[in-house]
C-alpha positions in Angstrom: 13.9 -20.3 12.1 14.7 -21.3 8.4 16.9 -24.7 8.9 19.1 -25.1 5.1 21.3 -28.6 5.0 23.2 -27.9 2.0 26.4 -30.1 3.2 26.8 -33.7 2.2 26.2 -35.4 -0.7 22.7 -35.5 -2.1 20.5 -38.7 -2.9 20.3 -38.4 -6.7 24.3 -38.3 -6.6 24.9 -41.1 -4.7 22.5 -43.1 -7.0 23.5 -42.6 -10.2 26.8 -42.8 -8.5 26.2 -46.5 -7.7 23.9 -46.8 -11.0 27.0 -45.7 -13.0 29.9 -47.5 -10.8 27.9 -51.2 -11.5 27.2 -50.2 -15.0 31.1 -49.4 -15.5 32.2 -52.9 -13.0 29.7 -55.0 -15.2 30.9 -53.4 -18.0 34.7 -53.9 -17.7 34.2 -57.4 -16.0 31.9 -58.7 -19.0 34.2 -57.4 -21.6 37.4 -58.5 -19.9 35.7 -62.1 -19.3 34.7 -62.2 -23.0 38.2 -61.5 -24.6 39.6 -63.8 -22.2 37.1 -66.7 -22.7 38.3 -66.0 -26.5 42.0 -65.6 -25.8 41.5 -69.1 -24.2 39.9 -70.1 -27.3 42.4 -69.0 -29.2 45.0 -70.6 -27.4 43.9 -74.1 -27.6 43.0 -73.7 -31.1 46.8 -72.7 -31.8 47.7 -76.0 -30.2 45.2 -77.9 -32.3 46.2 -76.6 -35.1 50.3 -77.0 -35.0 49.5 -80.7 -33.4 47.4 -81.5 -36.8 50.3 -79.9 -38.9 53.0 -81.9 -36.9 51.3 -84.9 -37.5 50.2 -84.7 -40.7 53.4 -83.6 -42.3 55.2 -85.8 -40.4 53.4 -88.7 -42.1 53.8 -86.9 -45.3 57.6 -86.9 -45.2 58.2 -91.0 -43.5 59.3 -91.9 -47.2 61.4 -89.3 -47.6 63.4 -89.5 -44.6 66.5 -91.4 -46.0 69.2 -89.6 -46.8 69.2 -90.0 -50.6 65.3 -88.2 -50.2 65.9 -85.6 -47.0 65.7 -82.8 -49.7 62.3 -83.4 -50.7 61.1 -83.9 -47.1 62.6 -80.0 -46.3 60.6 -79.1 -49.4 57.4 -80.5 -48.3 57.7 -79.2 -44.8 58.7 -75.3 -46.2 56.2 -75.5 -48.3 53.4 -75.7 -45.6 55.3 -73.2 -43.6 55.3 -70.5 -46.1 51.5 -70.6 -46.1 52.0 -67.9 -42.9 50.0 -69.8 -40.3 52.7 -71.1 -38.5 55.1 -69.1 -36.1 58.1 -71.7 -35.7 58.9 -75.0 -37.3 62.2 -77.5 -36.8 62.9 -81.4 -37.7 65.5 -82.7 -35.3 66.9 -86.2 -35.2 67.0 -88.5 -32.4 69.9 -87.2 -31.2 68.0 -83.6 -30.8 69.8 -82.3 -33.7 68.7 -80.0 -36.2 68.1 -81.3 -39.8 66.4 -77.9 -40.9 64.8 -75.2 -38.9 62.6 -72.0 -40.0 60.6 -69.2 -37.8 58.6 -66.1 -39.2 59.2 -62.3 -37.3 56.4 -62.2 -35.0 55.2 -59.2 -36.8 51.6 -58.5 -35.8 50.3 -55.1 -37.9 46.8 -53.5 -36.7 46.7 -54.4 -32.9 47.8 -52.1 -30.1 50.9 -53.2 -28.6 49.0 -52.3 -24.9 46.2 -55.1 -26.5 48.8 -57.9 -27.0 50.7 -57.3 -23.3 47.4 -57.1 -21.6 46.0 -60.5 -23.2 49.4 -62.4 -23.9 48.6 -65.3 -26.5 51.1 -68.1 -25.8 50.7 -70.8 -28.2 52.4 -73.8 -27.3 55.2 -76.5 -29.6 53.1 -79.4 -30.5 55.8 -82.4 -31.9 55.3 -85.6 -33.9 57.4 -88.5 -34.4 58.7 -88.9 -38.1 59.0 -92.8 -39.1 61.3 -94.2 -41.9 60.0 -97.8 -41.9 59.8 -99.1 -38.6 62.8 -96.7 -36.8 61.7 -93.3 -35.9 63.8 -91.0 -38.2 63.2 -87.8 -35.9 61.3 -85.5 -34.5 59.0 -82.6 -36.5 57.4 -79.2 -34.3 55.2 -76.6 -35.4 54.4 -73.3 -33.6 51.3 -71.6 -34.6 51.6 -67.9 -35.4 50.1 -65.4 -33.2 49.1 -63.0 -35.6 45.8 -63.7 -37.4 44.8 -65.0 -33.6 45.6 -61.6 -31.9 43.7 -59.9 -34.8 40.8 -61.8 -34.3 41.0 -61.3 -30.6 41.1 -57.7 -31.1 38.2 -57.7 -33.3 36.5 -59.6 -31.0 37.2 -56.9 -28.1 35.8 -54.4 -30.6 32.7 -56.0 -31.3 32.2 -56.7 -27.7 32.9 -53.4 -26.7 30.4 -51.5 -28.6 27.9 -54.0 -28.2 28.2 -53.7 -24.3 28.4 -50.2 -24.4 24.9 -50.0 -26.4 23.6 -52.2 -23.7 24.8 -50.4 -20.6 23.7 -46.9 -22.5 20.9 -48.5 -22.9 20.6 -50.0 -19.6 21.5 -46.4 -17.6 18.5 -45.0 -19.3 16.4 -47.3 -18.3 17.6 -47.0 -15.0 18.1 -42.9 -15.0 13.6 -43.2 -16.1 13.3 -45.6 -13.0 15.4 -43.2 -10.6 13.9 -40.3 -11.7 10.5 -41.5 -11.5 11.5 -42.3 -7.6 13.3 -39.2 -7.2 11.3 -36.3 -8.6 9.1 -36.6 -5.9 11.1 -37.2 -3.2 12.6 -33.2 -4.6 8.9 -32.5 -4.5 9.3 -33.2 -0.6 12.0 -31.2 -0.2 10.6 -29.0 -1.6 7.9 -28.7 0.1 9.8 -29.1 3.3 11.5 -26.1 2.3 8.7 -24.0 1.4 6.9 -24.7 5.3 9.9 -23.6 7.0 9.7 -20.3 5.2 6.3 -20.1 6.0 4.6 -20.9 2.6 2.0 -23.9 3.1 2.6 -25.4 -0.7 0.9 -29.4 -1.5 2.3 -31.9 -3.6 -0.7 -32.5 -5.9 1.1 -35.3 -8.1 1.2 -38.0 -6.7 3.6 -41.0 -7.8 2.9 -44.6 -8.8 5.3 -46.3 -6.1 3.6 -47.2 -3.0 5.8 -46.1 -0.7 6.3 -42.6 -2.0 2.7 -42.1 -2.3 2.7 -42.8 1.1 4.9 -40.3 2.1 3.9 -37.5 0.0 0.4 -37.7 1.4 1.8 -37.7 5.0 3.3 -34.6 3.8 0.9 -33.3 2.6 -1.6 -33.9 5.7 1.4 -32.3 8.2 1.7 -29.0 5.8 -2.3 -29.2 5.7 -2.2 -29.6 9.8 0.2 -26.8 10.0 -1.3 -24.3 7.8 -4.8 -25.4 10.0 -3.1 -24.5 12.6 -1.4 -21.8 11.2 -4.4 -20.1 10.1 -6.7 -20.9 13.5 -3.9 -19.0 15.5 -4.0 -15.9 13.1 -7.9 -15.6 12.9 -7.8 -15.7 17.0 -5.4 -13.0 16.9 -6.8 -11.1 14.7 -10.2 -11.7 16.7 -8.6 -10.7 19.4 -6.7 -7.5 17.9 -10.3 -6.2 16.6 -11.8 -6.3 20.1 -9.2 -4.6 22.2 -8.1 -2.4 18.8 -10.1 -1.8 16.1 -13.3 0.9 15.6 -16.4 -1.3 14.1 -17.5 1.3 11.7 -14.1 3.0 10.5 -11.8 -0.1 10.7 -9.3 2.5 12.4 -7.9 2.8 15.4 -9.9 3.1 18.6 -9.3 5.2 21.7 -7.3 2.0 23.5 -5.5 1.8 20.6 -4.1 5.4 20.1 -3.8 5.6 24.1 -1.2 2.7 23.7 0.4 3.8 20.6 0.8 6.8 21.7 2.6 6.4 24.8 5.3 4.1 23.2 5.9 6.5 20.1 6.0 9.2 23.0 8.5 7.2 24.9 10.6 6.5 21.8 10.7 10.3 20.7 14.7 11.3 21.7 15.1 14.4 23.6 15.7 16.4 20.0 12.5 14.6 18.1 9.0 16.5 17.2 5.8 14.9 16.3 2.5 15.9 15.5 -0.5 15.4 17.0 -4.0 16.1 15.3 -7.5 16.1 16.1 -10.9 16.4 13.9 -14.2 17.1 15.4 -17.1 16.3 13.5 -19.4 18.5 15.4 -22.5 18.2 13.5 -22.5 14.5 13.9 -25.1 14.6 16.7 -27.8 16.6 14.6 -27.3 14.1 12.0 -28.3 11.6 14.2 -31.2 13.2 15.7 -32.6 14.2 12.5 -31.9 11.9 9.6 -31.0 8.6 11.7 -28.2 6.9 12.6 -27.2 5.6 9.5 -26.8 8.8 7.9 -24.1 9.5 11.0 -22.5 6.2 10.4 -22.1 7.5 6.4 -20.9 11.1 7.7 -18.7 9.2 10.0 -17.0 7.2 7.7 -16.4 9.7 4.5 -14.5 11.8 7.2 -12.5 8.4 8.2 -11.4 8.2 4.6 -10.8 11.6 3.6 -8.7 12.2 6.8 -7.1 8.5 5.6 -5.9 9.3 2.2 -4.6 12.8 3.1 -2.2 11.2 5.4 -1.4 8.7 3.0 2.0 11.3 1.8 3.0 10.8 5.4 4.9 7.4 6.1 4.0 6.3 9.2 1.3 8.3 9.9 -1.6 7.1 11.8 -5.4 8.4 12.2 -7.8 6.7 14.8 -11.5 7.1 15.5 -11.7 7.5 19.6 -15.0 8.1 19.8 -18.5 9.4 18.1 -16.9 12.1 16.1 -13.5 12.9 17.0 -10.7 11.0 15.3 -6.8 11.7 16.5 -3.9 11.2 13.9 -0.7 11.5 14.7 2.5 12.3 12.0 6.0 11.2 12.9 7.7 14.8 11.8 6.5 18.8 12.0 7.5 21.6 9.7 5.9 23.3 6.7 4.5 19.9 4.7 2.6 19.0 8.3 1.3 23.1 7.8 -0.2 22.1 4.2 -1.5 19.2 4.6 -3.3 20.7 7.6 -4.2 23.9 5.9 -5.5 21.5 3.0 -7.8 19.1 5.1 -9.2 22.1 6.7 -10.0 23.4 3.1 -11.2 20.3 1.9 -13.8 20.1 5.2 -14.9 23.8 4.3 -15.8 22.7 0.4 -18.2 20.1 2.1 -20.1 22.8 4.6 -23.7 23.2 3.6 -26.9 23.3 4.9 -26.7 19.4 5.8 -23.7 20.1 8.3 -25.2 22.7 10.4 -22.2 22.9 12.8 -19.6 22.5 9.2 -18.5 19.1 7.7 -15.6 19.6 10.6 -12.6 21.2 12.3 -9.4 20.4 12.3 -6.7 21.2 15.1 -3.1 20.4 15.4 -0.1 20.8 17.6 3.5 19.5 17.9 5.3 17.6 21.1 7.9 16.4 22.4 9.1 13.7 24.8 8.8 16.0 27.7 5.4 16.4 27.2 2.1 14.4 29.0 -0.7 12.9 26.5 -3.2 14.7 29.2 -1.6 17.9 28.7 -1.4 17.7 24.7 -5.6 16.4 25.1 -6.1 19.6 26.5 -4.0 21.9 24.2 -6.1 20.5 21.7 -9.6 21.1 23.3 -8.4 24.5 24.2 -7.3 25.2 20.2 -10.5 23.5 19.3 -12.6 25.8 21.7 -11.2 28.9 20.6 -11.6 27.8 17.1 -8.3 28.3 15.7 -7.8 28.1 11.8 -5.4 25.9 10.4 -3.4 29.4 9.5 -2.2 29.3 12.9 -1.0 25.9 13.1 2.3 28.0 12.3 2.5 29.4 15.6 1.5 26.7 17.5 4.7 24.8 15.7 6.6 28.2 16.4 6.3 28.0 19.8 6.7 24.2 20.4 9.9 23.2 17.6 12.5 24.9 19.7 15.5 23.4 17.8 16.8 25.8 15.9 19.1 23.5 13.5 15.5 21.5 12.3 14.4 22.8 8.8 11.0 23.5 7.6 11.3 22.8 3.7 11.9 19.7 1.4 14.5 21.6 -0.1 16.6 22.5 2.9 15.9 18.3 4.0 17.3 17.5 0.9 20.3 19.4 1.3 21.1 18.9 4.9 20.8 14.7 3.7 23.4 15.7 1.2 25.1 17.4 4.0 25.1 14.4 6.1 26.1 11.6 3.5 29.2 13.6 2.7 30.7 14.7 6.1 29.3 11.1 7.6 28.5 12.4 11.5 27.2 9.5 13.0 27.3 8.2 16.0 25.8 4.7 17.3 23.5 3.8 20.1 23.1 0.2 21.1 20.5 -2.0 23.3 20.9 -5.8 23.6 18.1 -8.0 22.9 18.5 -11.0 25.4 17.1 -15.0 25.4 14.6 -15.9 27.6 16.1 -19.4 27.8 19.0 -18.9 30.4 19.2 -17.1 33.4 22.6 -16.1 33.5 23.8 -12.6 32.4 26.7 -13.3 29.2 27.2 -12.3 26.2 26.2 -15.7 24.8 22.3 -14.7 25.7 22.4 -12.3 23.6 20.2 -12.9 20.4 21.5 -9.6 19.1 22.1 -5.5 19.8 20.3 -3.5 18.1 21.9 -0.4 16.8 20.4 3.0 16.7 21.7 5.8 14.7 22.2 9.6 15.8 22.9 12.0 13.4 25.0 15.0 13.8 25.5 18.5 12.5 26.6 21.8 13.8 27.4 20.2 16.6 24.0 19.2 17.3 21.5 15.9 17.4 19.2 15.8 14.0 15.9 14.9 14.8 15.8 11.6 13.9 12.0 11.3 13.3 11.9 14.1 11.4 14.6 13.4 9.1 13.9 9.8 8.1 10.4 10.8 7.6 11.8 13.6 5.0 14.6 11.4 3.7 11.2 9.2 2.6 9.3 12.0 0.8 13.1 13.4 -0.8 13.7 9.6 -1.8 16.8 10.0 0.0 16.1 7.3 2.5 18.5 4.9 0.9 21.3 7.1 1.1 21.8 7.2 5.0 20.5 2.9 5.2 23.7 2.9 2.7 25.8 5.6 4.8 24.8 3.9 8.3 26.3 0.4 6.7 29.4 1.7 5.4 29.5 3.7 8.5 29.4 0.2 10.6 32.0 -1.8 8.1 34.4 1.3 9.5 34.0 0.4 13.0 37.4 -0.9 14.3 36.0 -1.7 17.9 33.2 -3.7 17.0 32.8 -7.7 18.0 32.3 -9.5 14.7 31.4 -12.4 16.3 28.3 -9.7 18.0 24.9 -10.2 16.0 23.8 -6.5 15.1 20.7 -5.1 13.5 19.8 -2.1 12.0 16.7 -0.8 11.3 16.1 -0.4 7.3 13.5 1.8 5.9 10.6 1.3 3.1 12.0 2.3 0.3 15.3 0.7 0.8 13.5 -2.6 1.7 11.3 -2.2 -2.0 14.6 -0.6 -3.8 15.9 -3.4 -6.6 18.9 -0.7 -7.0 19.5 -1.3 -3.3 19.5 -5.0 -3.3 22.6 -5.0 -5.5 24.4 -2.3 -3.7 23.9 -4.5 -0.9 25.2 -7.4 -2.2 28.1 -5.6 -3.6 28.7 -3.7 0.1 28.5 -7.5 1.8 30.7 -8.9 -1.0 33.3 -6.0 -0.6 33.1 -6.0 3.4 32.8 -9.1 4.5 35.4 -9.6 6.5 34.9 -5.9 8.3 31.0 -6.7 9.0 29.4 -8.5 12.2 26.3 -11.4 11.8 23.7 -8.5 10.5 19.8 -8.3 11.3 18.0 -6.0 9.3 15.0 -4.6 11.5 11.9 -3.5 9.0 8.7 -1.8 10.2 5.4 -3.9 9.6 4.1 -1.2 7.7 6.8 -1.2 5.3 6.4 -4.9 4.6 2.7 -4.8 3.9 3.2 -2.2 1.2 4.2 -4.3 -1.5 4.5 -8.0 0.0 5.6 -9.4 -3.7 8.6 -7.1 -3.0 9.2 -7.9 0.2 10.0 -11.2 -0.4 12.2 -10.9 -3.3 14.2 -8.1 -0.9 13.9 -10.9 2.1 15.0 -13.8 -0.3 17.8 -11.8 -1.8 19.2 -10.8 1.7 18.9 -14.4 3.1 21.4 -15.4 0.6 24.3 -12.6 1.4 23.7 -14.5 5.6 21.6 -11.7 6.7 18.6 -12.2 9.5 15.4 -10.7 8.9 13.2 -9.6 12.0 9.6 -7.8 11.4 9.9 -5.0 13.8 6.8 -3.4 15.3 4.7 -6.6 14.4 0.7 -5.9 15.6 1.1 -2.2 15.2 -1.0 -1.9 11.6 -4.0 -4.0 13.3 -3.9 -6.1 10.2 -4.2 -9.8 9.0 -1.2 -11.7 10.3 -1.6 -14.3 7.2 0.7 -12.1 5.4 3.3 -14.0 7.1 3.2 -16.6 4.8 6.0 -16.8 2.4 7.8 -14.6 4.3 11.1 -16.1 5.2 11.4 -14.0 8.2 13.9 -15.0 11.5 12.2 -12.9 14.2 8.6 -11.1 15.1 9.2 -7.8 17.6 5.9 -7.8 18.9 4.6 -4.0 19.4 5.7 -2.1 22.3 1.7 -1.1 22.9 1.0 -4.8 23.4 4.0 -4.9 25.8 3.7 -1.2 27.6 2.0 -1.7 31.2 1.3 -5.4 30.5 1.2 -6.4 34.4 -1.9 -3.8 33.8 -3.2 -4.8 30.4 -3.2 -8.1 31.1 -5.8 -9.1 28.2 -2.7 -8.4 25.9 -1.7 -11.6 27.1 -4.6 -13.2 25.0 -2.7 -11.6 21.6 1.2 -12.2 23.0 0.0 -16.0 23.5 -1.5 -15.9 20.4 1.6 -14.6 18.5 4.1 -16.8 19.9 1.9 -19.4 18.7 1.7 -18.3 15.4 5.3 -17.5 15.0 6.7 -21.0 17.1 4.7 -22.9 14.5 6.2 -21.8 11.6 9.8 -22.1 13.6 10.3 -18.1 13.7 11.5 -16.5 17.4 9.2 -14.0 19.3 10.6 -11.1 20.8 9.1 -8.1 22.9 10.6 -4.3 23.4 9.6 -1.8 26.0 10.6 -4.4 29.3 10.2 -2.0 31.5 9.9 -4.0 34.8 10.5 -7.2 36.5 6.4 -8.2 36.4 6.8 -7.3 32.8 9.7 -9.7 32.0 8.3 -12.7 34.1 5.2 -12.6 32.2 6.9 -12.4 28.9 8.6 -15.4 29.7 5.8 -17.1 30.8 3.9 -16.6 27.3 7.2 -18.1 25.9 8.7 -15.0 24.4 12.2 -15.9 23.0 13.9 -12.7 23.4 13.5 -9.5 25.6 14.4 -5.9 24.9 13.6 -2.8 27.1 15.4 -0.4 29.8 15.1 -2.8 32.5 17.0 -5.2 30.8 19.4 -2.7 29.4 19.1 1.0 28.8 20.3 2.4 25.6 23.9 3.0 25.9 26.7 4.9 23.7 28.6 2.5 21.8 32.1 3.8 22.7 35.5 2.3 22.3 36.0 0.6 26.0 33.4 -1.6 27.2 33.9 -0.6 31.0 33.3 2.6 30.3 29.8 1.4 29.6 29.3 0.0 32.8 26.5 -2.6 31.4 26.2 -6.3 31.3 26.0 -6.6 27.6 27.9 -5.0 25.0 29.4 -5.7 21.2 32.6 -3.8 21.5 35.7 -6.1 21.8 37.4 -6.6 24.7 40.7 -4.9 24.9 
């Protein structure tokens, strides 16, 4: 499971955060200590200075002190007054009276009042002793004037503050080239850390110049090395194994094990109302080939039927086609009606434009026939051997679907799908299905086991059950598959019974999943419901992931960030590589109910269960297993470490109705009234 730690605050804050908060203290303490030192300065040069004046202008006036001459000793002291320099000046006798007394306005033009409270200049009275012979006449005092002092100061402040400032800029950019040299990688790391848990194996191929880091990054790099070792050892064992219980040699298809087990789970899954199809070519001539031209030449017939049969299906979603034996391949197609009748009709006309002399039993035949749930794989083998014996054209596949396709609200054409899709999106008849998917990890039967229900839809009209097989498979050829995904959404914002605090998943289909369109409706519909809407799981078929991976993962990635779970439904069922798992940023793996069906019988699906957990446990994403049909069943799940179980012996599927006693099950997501 993908882990995020968004919360907190991040390295590279809290660094330049400390970076910036001692470049700002060191900043403020230097230039404060500065214009203080100065201020200091200042001060005692004031008291210098009005001690030099006192005593020099007191020695000046001693012969002028007599009455007859005071006048010229006030002239001599104004006259050094006026000069500006000095704040205060008074000549007192010895008695402390004043003979004369003059002070400037402490005017102080081009520094900011703030400037002068903050640094307070105080210059101090500095006195002399005035003579007249040997008596002392009185006593002279000068003050210093602030003014040109607190200028200077000022200037000094400025000068010191830009010259800091250049140093500190100076000094954070040094420091911001030093932390981002250490830092870069360590986001490298993350990274990278990031990347593994969504399952993409990415190195660090920089490598930095501090030790430390260096050592780091390549313990990194050896762990995602280890993991993707590990990673890709589990995924060629299950895939070896997958090829040996599965997979036809020549053909690459299907073999007869795998359609048997296939089979029986689509059969089992098929509701009461659903039709499939179920085909069969026989490449009667395949023996004579053999006989006559070598095996090889079979092995070529063999195969140019695999293909054509392959890409005729191909305008069937979920269609399947598997070789069972020598020349007789099975295909089955999740829907019946008149496009089944073509494409039939059309394979059997493409087989009769290959008859020639080399084919002396025809290129091959094809037979066809519908079925329901109520009907035994044995019984449908021989329905097909019978049609096959009798030699029935594909012009009468319409009879055969005649007589099986007995509900009479199911149409036949794209353009009566189409308009009973319409139908359905605009009268909304839905009505919800529900079967819990419960942790192996506690015994106890709550709620809180519950990983999450999964939600199944049943459509209504005319007061009867659309087949739901056939019209999702339609809804995909119409390209009207994204209208009931957006109808079953809005449909479950609506619900007034639900638990939100219930996890719920519904299954999405392949062109909704590769839709850009429906990635913003989505994120609009979360945006606009959000408080309406339980934890969602979105539930998408294998097969619809591995056609177009690049847009699987921008679809995954952009549904990760509305909240949403992802869980790869049906995982094992397309018998291919399980490397495409990388980069995916998937929650959950639903192993294939063919792997699960019978296992206390199969028991060498164990091999590929055991091999799956271990693919998905290393990569941190839960395993999980439908079809748990019995108790042998579930032990053995949990033995192979499956993290969640799903099936009618856990739970069958229930209504989802408003009481949850009326349910009469253990697990439910309707509230509690």
């Amino acid at each position: 499971m993908t882990v995020s730690v968004k919360t907190g605050i991040s390295l590279r804050t809290q660094l330049y955060s400390l970076v910036i908060g001692i470049a700002l203290i060191t900043f403020i303490g230097a230039s404060w200590v500065s214009v203080d030192t100065t201020r200091t300065y200042l001060n005692d040069q004031m008291q210098s200075h009005a001690q030099d004046a006192a005593t020099s202008v007191g020695l000046s006036i001693s012969p002028y002190m007599d009455g007859e001459n005071l006048m010229i000793a006030e002239t001599m002291i104004v006259a050094i007054f006026d000069s500006g320099y000095y704040q205060k000046v008074s000549l007192t006798d010895l008695d402390n009276k004043i003979i004369m007394s003059r002070e400037n306005n402490r005017v102080i033009d081009g520094v900011p009042s703030w400037f002068i409270n903050l640094f307070q200049l105080t210059p101090p009275i500095m006195s002399s002793e005035v003579n007249n012979g040997w008596n002392i006449a009185g006593i002279l005092s000068f003050q210093s004037h602030v003014g040109s002092s607190y200028v200077k100061l000022w200037q000094h402040a400025i000068n010191n503050f830009y010259s800091s400032l250049v140093i500190a800029l100076f000094s954070f950019l040094v420091a911001h080239l030093i932390l981002r040299a250490v830092l870069n990688p360590l986001s490298q790391v993350e990274a990278q850390a990031n990347a593994v848990s969504k399952k993409d194996f990415t190195f660090i191929k920089k490598l930095p110049v501090t030790r430390e880091l260096k050592a780091v990054i390549n313990a990194m790099n050896i762990m995602v090395s280890n993991i993707q070792a590990s990673f890709d050892l589990a995924s060629k064992q299950a895939n070896k194994l997958t090829k040996e219980l599965f997979i036809d040699d020549l053909t690459q298809l299907g073999n007869r094990r795998a359609f048997e087990s296939q089979f029986k789970i689509t059969l089992n899954d098929l509701q009461p109302n659903d039709h499939a199809t179920l085909g069969l070519v026989q490449l009667h001539s395949l023996q004579s080939i053999n006989t006559k031209l070598g095996y090889k030449a079979g092995d070529e017939y063999v195969c140019q039927a695999a293909q054509l049969i392959t890409q005729q299906l191909n305008s069937f979603i979920g269609a399947k086609v598997y070789r069972v034996n020598g020349g007789s391949f099975f295909f089955t197609i999740n829907t019946v009606g008149d496009e089944v009748i073509r494409f039939c009709e059309q394979l059997n006309n493409e087989f009769s434009i290959l008859n020639s002399q080399y084919y002396e039993a025809g290129f091959g035949k094809l037979v066809a026939t519908t079925y329901n749930n109520s009907e035994a794989l044995s019984e449908l083998l021989a329905k097909l051997d019978t049609l096959l014996t009798q030699e029935k054209s594909a012009t009468s596949l319409g009879e055969v679907y005649n007589d099986t396709n007995t509900n009479s609200q199911t149409p036949h054409g794209l353009h009566q799908w189409s308009q009973l899709i319409d139908d359905l999106v605009k009268t909304n008849p839905i009505e919800f299905t529900f079967q819990p998917v419960i942790s192996t990890t506690n015994d106890s039967t709550s709620d809180d086991d519950v990983l999450y229900y999964e939600l199944f839809s049943k459509f209504i009209i005319n007061n009867e059950v659309v087949a739901n097989n056939q019209l999702y498979s339609m809804a995909e050829r119409t390209n009207k598959s994204q209208e009931l995904d957006k109808l079953v959404l809005n449909k479950l914002a609506n619900l007034t019974d639900i638990n939100l605090n219930s996890k719920i998943a519904i299954n999405l289909t392949h062109q909704s999943l590769h839709s850009a369109e429906f990635r913003r409706w989505l994120a609009h519909f979360i945006e606009e419901n959000s408080s309406n809407l339980p934890r969602l799981v979105f539930e998408i078929n294998e097969e619809a992931i591995l056609a177009g991976i690049d847009s699987s993962i921008k679809f995954i990635q952009s549904v990760k960030s509305l909240g949403i779970e992802i869980c790869i439904d049906r995982f094992g069922a397309s018998f291919t590589s399980f490397k495409y798992l990388k980069g995916l940023d998937v929650d959950y793996l639903k192993i294939d109910g063919a792997y699960i069906h019978e296992l206390e019988i199969n028991l060498e699906n164990k091999h590929f269960i055991q091999a799956v957990t271990q693919i998905g446990h290393g990569v941190g994403i839960k395993i999980l297993t439908s079809h748990v049909d019995s108790l042998e069943t579930q032990q053995l799940l949990s033995e192979l470490d499956c993290d969640g179980l799903q099936g009618n012996f856990i739970q069958k599927t229930l209504t989802l109705m408003a009481k949850e006693s009326s349910l009469g099950c253990v697990y439910s997501p309707i509230k509690l009234s």
